[in-house]
TORKOL-4160 file (C-alpha; in steps of 0.2 Angstrom, whole numbers, padded with zeros to 4 digits, m for minus):
427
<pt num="1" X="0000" Y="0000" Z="0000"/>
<pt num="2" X="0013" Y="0013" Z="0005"/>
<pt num="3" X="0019" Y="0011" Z="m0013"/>
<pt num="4" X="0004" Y="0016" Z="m0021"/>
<pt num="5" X="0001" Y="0030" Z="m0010"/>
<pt num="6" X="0019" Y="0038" Z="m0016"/>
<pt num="7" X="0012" Y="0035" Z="m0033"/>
<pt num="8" X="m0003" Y="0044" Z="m0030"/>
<pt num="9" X="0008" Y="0057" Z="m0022"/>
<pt num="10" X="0019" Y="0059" Z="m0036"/>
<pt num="11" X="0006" Y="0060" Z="m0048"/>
<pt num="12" X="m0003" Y="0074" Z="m0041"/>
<pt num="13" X="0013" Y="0085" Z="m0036"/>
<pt num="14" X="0018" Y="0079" Z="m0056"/>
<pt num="15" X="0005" Y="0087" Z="m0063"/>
<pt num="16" X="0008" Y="0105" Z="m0061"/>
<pt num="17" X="0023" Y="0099" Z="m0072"/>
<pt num="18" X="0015" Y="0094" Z="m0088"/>
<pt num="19" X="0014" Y="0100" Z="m0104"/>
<pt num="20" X="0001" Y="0096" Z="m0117"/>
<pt num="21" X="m0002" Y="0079" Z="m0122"/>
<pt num="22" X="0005" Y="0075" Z="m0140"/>
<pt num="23" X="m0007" Y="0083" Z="m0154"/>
<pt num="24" X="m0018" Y="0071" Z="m0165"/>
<pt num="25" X="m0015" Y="0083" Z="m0181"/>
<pt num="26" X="m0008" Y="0079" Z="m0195"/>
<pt num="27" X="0012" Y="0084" Z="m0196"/>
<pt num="28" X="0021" Y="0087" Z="m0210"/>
<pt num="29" X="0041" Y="0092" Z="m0206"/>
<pt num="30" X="0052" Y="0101" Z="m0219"/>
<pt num="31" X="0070" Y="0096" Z="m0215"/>
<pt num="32" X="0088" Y="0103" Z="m0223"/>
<pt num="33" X="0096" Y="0087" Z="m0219"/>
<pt num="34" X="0091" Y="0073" Z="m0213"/>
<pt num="35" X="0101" Y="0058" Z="m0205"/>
<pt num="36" X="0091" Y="0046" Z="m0201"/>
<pt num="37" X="0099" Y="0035" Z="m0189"/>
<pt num="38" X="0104" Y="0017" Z="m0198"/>
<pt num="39" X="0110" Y="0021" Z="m0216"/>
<pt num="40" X="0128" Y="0030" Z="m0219"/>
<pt num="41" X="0116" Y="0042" Z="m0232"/>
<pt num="42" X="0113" Y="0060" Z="m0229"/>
<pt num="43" X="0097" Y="0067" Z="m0239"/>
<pt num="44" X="0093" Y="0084" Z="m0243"/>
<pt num="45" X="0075" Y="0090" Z="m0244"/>
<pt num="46" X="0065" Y="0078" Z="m0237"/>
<pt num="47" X="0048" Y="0079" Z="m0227"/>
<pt num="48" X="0044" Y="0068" Z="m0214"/>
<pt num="49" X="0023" Y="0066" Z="m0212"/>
<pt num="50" X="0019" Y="0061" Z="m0193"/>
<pt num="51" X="0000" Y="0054" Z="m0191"/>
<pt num="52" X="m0004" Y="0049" Z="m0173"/>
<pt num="53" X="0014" Y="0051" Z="m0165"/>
<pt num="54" X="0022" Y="0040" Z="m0178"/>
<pt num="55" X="0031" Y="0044" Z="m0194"/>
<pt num="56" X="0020" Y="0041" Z="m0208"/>
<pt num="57" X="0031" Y="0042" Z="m0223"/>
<pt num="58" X="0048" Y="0050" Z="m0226"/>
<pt num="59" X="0050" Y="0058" Z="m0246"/>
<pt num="60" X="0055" Y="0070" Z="m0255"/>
<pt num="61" X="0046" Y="0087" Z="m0250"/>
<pt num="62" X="0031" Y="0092" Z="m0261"/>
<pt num="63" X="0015" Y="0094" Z="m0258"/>
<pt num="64" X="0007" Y="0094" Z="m0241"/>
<pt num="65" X="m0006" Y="0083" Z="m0236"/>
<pt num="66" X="m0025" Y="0090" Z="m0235"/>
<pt num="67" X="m0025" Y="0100" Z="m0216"/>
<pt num="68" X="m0008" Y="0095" Z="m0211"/>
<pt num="69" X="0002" Y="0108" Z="m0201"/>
<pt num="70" X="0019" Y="0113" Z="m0208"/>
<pt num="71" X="0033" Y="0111" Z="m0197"/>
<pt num="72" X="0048" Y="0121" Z="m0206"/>
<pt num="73" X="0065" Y="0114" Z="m0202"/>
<pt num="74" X="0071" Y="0116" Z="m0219"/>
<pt num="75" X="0088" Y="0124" Z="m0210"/>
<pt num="76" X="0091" Y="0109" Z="m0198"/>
<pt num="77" X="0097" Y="0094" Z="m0199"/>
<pt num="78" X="0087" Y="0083" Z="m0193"/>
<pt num="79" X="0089" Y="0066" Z="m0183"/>
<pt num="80" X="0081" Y="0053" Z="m0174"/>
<pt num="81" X="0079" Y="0057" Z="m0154"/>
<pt num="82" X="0096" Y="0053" Z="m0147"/>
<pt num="83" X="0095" Y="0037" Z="m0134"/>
<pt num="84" X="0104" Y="0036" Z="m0120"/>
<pt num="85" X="0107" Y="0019" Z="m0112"/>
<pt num="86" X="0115" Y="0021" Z="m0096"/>
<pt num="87" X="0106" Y="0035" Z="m0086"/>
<pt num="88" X="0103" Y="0035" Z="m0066"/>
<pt num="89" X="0087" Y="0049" Z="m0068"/>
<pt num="90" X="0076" Y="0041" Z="m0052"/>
<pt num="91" X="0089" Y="0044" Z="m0039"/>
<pt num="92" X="0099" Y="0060" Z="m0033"/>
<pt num="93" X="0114" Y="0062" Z="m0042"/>
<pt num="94" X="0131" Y="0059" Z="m0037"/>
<pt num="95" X="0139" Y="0071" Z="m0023"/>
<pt num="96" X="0152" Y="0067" Z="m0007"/>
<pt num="97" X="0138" Y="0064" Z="0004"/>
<pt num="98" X="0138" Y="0046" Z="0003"/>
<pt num="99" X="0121" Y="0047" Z="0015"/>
<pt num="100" X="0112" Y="0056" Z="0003"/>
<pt num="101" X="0100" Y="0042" Z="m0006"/>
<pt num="102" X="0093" Y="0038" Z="0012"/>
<pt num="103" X="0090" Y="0053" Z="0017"/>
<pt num="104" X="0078" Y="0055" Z="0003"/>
<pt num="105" X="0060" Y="0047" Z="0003"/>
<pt num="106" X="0055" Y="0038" Z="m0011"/>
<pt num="107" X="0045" Y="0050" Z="m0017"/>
<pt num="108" X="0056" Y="0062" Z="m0016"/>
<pt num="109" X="0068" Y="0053" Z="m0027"/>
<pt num="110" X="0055" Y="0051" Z="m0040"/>
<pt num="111" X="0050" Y="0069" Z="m0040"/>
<pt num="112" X="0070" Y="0071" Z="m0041"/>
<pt num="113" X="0068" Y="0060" Z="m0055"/>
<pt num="114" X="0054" Y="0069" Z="m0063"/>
<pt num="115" X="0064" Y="0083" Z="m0064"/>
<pt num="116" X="0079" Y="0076" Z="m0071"/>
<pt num="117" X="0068" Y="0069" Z="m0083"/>
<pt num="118" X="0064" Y="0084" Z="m0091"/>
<pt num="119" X="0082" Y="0091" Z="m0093"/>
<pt num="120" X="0085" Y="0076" Z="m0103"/>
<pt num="121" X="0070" Y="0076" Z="m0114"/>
<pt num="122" X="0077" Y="0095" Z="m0118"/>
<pt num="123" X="0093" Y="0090" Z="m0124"/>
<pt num="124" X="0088" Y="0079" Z="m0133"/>
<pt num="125" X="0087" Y="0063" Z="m0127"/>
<pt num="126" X="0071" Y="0056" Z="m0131"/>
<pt num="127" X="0071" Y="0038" Z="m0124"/>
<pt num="128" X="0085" Y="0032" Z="m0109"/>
<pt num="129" X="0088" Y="0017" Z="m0102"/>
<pt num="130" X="0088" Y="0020" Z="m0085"/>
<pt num="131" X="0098" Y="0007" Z="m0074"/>
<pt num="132" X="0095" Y="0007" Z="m0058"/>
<pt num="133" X="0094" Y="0017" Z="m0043"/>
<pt num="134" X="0098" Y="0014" Z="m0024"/>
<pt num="135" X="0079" Y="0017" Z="m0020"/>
<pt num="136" X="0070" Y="0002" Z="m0029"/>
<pt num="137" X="0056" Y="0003" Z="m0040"/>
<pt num="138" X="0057" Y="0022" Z="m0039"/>
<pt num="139" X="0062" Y="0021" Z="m0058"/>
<pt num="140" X="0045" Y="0011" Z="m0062"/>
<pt num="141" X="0034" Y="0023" Z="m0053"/>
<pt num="142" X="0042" Y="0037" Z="m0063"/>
<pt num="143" X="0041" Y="0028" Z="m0080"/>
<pt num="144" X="0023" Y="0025" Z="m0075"/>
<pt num="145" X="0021" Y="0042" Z="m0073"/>
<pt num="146" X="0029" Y="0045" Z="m0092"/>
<pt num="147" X="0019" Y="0035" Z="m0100"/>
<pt num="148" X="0003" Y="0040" Z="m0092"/>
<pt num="149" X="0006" Y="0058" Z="m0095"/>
<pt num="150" X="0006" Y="0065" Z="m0079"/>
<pt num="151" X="0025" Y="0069" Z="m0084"/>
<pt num="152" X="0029" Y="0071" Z="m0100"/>
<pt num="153" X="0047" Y="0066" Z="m0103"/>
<pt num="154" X="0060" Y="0053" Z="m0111"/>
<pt num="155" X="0055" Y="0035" Z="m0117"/>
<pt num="156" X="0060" Y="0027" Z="m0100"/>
<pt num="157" X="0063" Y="0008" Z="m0100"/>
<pt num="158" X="0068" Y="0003" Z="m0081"/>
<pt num="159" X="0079" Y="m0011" Z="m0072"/>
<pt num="160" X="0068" Y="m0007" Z="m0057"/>
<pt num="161" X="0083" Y="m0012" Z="m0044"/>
<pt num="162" X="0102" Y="m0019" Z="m0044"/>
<pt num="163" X="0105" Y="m0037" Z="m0041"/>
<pt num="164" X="0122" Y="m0038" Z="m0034"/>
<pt num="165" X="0130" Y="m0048" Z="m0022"/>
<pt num="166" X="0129" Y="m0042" Z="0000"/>
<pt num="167" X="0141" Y="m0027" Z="0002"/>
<pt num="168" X="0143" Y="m0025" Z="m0016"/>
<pt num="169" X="0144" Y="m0013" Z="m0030"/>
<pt num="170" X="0124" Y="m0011" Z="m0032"/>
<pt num="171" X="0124" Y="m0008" Z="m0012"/>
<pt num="172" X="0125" Y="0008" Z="m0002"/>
<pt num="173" X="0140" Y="0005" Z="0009"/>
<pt num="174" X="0148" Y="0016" Z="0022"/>
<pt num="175" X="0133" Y="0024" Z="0028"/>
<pt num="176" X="0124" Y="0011" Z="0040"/>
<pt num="177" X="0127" Y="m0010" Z="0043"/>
<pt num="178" X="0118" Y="m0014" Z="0026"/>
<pt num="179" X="0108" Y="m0025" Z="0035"/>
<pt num="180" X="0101" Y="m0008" Z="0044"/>
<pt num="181" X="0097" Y="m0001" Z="0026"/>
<pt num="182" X="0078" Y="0002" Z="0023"/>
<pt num="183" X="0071" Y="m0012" Z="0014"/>
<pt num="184" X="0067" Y="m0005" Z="m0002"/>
<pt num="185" X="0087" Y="m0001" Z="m0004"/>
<pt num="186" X="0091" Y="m0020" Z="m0005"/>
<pt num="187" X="0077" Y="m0027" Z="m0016"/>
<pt num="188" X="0092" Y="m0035" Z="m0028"/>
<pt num="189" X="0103" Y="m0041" Z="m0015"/>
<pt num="190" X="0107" Y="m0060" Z="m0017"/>
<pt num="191" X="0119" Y="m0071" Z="m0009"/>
<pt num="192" X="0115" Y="m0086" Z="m0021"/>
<pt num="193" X="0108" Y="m0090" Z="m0038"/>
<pt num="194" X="0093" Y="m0096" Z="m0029"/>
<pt num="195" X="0090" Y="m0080" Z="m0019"/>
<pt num="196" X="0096" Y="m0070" Z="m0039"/>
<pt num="197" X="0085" Y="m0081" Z="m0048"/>
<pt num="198" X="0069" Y="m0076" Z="m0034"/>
<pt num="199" X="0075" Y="m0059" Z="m0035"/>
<pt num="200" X="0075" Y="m0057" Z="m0054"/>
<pt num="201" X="0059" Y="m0062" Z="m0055"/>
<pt num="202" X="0053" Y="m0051" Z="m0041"/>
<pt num="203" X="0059" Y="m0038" Z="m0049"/>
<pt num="204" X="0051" Y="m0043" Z="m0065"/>
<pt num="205" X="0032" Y="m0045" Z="m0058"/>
<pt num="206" X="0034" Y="m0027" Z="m0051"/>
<pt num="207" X="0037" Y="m0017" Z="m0067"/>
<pt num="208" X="0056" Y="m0018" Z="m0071"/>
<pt num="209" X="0057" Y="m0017" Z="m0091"/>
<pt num="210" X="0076" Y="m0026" Z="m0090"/>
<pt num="211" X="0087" Y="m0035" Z="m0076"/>
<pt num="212" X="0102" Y="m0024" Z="m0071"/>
<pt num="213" X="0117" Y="m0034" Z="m0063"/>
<pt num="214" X="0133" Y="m0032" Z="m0052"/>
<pt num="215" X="0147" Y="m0042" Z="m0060"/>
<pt num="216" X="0160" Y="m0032" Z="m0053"/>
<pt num="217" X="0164" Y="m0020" Z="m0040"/>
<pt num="218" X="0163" Y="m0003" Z="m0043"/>
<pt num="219" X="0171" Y="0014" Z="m0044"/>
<pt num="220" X="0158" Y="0024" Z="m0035"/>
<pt num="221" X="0154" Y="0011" Z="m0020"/>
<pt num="222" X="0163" Y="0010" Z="m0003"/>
<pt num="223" X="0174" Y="m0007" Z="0000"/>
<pt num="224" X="0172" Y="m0013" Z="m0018"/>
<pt num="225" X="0185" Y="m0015" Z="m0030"/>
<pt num="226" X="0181" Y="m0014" Z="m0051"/>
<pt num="227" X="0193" Y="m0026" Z="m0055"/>
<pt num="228" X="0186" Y="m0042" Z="m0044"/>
<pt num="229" X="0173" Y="m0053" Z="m0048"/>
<pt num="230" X="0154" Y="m0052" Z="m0038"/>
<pt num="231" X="0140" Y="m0059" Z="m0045"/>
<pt num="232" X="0146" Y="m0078" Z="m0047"/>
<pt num="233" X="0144" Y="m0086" Z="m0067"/>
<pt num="234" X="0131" Y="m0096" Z="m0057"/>
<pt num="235" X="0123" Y="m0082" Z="m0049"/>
<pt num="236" X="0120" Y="m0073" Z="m0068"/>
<pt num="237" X="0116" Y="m0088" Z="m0075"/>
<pt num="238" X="0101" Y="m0090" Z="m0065"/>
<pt num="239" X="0096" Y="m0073" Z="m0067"/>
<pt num="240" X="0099" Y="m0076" Z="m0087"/>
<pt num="241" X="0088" Y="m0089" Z="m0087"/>
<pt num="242" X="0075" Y="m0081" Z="m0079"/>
<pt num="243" X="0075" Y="m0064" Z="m0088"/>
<pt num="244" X="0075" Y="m0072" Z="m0106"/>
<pt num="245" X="0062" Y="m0085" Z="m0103"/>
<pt num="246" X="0052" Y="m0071" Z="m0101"/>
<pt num="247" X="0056" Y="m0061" Z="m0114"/>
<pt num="248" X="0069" Y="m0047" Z="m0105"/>
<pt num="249" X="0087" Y="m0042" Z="m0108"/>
<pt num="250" X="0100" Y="m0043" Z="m0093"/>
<pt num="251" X="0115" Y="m0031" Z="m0092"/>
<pt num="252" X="0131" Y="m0033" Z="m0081"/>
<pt num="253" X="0138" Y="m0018" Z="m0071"/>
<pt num="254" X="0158" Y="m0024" Z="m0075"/>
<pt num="255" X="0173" Y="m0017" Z="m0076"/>
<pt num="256" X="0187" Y="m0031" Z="m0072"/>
<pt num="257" X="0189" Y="m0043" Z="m0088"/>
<pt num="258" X="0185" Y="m0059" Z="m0077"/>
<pt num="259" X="0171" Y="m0051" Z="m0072"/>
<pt num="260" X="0163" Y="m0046" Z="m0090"/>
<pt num="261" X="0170" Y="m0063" Z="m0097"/>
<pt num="262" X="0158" Y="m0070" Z="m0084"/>
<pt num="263" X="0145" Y="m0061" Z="m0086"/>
<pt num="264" X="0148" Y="m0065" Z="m0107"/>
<pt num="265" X="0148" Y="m0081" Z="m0105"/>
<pt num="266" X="0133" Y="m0082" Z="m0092"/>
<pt num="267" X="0124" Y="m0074" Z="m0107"/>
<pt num="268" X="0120" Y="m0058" Z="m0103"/>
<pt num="269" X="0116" Y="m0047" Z="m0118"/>
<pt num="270" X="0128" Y="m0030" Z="m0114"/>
<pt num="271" X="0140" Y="m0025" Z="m0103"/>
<pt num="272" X="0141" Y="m0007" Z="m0094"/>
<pt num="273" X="0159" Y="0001" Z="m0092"/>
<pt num="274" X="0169" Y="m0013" Z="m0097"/>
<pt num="275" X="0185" Y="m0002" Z="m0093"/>
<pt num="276" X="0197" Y="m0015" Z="m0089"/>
<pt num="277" X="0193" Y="m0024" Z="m0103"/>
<pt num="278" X="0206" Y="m0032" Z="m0113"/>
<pt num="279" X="0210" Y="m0040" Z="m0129"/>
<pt num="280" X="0204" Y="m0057" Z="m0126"/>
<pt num="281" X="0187" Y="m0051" Z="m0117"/>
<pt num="282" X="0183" Y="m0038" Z="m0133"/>
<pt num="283" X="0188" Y="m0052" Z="m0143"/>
<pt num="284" X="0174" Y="m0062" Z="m0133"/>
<pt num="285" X="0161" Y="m0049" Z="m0134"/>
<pt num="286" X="0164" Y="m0049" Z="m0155"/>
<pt num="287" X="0161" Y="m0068" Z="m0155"/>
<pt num="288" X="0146" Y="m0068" Z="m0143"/>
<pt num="289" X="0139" Y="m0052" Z="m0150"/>
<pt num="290" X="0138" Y="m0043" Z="m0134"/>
<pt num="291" X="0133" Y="m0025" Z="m0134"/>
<pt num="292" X="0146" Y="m0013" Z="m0121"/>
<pt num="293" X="0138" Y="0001" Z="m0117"/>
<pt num="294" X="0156" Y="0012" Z="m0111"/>
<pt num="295" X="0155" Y="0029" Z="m0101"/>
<pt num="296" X="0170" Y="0037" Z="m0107"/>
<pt num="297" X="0167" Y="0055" Z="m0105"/>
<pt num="298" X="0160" Y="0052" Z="m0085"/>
<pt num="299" X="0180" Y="0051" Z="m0079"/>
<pt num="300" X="0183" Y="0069" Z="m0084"/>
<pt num="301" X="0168" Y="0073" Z="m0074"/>
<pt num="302" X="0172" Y="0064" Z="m0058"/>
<pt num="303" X="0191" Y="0069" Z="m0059"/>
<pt num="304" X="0188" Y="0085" Z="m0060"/>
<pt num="305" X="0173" Y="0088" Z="m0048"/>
<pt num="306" X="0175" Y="0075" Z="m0038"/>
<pt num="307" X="0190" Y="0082" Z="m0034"/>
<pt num="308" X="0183" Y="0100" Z="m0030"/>
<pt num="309" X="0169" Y="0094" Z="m0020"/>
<pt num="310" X="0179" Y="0084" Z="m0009"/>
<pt num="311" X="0170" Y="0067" Z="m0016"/>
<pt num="312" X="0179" Y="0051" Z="m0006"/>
<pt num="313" X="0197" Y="0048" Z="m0010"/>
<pt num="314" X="0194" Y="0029" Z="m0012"/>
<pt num="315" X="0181" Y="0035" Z="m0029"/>
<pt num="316" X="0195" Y="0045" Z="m0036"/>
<pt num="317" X="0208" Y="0031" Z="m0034"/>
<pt num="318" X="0196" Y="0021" Z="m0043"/>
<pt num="319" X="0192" Y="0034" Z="m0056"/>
<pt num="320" X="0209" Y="0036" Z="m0063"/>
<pt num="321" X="0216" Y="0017" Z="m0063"/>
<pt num="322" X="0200" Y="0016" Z="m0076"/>
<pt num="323" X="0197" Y="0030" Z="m0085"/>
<pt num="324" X="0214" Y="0030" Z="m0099"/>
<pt num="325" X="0209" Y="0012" Z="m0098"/>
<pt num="326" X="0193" Y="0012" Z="m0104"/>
<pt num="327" X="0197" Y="0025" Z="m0117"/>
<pt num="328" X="0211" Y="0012" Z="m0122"/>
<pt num="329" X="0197" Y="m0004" Z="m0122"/>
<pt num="330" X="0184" Y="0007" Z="m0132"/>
<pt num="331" X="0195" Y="0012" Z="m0144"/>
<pt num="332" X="0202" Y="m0007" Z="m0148"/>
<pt num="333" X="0181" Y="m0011" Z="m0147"/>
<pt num="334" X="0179" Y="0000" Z="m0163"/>
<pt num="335" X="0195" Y="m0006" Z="m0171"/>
<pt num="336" X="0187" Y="m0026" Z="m0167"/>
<pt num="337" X="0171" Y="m0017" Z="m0173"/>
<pt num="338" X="0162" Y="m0023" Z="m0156"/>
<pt num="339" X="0143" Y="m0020" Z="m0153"/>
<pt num="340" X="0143" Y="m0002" Z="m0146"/>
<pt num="341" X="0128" Y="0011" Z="m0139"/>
<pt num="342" X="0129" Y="0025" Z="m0132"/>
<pt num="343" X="0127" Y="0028" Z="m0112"/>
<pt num="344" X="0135" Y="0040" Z="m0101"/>
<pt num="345" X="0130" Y="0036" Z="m0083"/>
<pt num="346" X="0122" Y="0051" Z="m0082"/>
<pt num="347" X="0116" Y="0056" Z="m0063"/>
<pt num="348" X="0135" Y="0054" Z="m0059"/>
<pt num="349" X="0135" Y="0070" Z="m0068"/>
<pt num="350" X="0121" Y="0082" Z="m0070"/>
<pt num="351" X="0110" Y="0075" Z="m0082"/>
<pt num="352" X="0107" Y="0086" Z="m0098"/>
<pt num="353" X="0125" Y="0086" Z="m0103"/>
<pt num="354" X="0120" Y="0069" Z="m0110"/>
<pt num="355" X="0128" Y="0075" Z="m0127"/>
<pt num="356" X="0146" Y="0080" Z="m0121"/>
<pt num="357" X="0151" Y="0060" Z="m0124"/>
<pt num="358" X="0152" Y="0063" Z="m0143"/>
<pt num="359" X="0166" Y="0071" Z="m0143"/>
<pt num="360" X="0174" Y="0058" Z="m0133"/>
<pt num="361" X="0169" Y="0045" Z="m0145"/>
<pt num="362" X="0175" Y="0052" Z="m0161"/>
<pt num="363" X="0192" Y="0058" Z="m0152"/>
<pt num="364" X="0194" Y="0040" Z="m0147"/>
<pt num="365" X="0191" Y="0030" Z="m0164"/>
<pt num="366" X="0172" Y="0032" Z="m0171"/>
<pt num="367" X="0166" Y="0043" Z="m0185"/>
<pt num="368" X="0154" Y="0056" Z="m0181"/>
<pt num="369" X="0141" Y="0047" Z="m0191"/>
<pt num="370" X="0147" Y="0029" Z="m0179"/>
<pt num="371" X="0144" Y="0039" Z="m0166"/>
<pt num="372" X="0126" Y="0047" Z="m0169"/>
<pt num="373" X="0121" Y="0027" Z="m0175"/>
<pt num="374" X="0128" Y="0023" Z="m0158"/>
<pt num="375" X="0112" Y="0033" Z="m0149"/>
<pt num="376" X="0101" Y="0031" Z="m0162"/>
<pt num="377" X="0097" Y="0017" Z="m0172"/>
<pt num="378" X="0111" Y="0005" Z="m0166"/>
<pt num="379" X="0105" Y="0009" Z="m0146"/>
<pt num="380" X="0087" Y="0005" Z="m0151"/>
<pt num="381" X="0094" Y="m0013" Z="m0158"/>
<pt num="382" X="0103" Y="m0016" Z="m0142"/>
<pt num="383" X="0087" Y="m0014" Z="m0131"/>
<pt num="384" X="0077" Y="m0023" Z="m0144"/>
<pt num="385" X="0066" Y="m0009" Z="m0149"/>
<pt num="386" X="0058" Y="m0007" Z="m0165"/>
<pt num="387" X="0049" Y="0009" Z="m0162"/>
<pt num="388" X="0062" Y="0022" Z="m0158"/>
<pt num="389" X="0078" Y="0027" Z="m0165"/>
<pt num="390" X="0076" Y="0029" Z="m0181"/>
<pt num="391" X="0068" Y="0042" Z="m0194"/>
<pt num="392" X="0059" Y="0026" Z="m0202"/>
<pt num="393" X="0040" Y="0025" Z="m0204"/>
<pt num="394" X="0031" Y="0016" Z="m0189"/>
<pt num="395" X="0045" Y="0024" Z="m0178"/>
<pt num="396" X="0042" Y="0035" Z="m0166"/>
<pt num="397" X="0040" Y="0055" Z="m0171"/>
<pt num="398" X="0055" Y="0059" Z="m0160"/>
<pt num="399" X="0067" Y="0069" Z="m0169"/>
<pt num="400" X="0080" Y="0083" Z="m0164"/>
<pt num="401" X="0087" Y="0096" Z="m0176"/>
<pt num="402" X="0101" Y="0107" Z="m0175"/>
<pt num="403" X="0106" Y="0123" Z="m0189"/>
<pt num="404" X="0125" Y="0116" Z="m0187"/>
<pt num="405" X="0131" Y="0101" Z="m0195"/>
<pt num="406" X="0136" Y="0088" Z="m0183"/>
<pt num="407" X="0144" Y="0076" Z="m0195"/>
<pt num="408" X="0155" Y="0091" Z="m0197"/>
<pt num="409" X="0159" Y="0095" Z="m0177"/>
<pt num="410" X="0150" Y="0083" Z="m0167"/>
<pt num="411" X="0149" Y="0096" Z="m0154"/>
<pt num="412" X="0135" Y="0104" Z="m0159"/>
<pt num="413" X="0124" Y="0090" Z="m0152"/>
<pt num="414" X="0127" Y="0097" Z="m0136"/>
<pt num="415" X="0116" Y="0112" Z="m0138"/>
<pt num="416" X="0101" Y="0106" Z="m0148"/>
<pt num="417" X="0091" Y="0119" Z="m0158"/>
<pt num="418" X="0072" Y="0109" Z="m0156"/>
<pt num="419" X="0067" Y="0094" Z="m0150"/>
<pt num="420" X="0049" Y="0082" Z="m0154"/>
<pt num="421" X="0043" Y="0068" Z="m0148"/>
<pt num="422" X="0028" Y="0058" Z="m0151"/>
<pt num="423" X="0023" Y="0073" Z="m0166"/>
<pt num="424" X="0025" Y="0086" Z="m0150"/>
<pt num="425" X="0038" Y="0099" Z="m0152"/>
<pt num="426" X="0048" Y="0101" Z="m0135"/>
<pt num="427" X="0055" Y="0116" Z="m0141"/>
């Protein structure tokens, strides 16, 4: 009960937030340039008619249909809504108060969220794969929200908790004894592949879209190390076995190369960070098609403020022993032609400079047309998604435009000129 009353809670206090619902009208978009997320082709002068929230056709421009409103973007280049896979938006952000996600209630991490939400949505980000947060299920009752309407913001598919091994790298050590941590902060905590097998499907029956697993410790936990192993083979294997008989993707939190090799061969389906990654374990990830999803622009970030704002000593160790590694592992993952999409753990740094990873990705070995694929049409293939990601019809209206051309300079993506989704202009 006390979960439904937060929904409740969040709905109302939402409300004052939302915008107009998406309109049923008839769109038709003049673009200068449109990429549109899976071929290498740029086209000039093309219209895109939107029917419903979804593209209807994509053609040369000519004639407007009967009553449609023109939308002129003829100066733009236009693109599908940029994806972002590895996003934290129902929790409260990395700072050097390691007590912070406790303080907050759960519905005040989802109003947090709410608003994070629509920082992200402006920028550009459209639809986020949001995975995990310290206060479970928060993340469901905010994409519940989403899709509702009560708060109009990103596409928002959810992990709903993280399953990770007691004292581990999806707990929130150094504040309490975990044991004393409030229930709803250890949802996915599990000491064997029976208690990870329960666990995933617990997770499952209360809304989570996706499974999120530990496999290794982690930068930004207390007493956890990202080079050693957690989550046991057997451990993901259960929870593999669970996810996919029903129909759901698993990722693995990993650094170390042990640790990603066991989540590979467990069978998970991507791999966040991977920074210690090295050539036999890309070489692994090539044969068994596994998608990484690598945060490289995030070690800037926590070096550099981290540092300022006093952040613990132990997560800034940890920071630099990865971060000019995972660059190294990234830029062998394009060179092997590894699955790759495009997540930025956003939360560790404020959300809404979701874009500043482009740069990062070109400097270290993609083009800037690999790289727009990479959180467009190639993210939506790694979460399984056939309605987002591309400027295709069927898909999604959800398109950004900018007056620069980012094939050009990438970094024009971080300052986006309009946004739609679902046929409703953002701005």
């Amino acid at each position: 009960m006390r979960r439904v009353r937060h929904g409740r809670l969040i709905a109302a206090l939402a409300a004052a937030l939302a915008a107009a619902p998406a309109s049923a009208e008839t769109l038709y978009i003049e673009t200068g340039r449109l990429i549109d997320g899976v071929t290498n082709e740029v086209r000039t002068r093309q219209c895109i008619t939107v029917e419903a929230e979804r593209i209807k056709a994509v053609a040369a421009c000519g004639k407007a249909p009967d009553g449609a409103k023109i939308v002129d973007w003829s100066g733009f280049t236009v693109l599908p809504g940029l994806i972002d896979l590895h996003t934290h938006l129902a929790d409260l952000g990395q700072s050097a108060d390691l007590a912070a996600p406790m303080k907050a209630s759960p519905a005040e991490t989802a109003l947090v969220g709410a608003r994070n939400s629509r920082v992200t949505l402006e920028a550009g980000f459209t639809s986020v794969r949001d995975v995990g947060t310290y206060r479970g299920l928060t993340d469901v009752t905010l994409r519940n929200a989403i899709e509702r309407g009560d708060v109009p913001r990103p596409r928002m598919w959810v992990a709903g908790a993280y399953l990770t091994i007691p004292k581990g790298g999806g707990e929130l050590n150094g504040v309490v004894p975990n044991e004393e941590l409030p229930p709803d902060m250890r949802l996915g905590v599990a000491a064997t592949p029976e208690e990870a097998a329960a666990k995933t499907t617990y997770l499952l029956d209360h809304g989570a879209d996706f499974i999120k697993t530990i496999a290794t410790g982690a930068v930004l936990a207390i007493g956890t190390e990202p080079g050693a192993p957690e989550l046991t083979v057997d451990q993901l294997r259960a929870i593999v076995k669970v996810a996919h008989a029903r129909g759901k993707k698993v990722t693995a939190h990993a650094h170390g190369a042990i640790g990603i090799q066991n989540a590979i061969n467990a069978g998970v389906d991507s791999i966040e960070h991977a920074s210690l990654a090295d050539e036999a374990t890309l070489r692994l990830a090539k044969k068994h098609g596994t998608w990484l999803a690598m945060d490289i622009y995030n070690g800037t970030y926590i070096d550099e403020v981290g540092t300022k704002e006093g952040w613990p000593e132990e997560y800034l160790r940890k920071n630099r022993e990865t971060t000019d590694a995972q660059r190294t592992a990234f830029r062998r993952a394009v060179e092997l032609g590894v699955n790759i999409g495009y997540a930025t753990d956003a939360g560790v740094y404020p959300h809404g400079l979701n874009a500043r990873q482009f740069a990062n990705m070109v400097k270290y070995g993609m083009t800037p047309m690999q790289a727009i694929q990479s959180a467009t049409g190639r993210a939506a293939i790694e979460m399984g998604r056939g309605d987002v990601g591309a400027i295709l019809p069927g898909r999604y209206a959800d398109f950004v435009a900018v007056k620069a051309d980012p094939l050009a300079d990438i970094t024009v993506l971080e300052k986006i000129d309009h946004v739609m989704k679902g046929g409703a202009i953002v701005r």
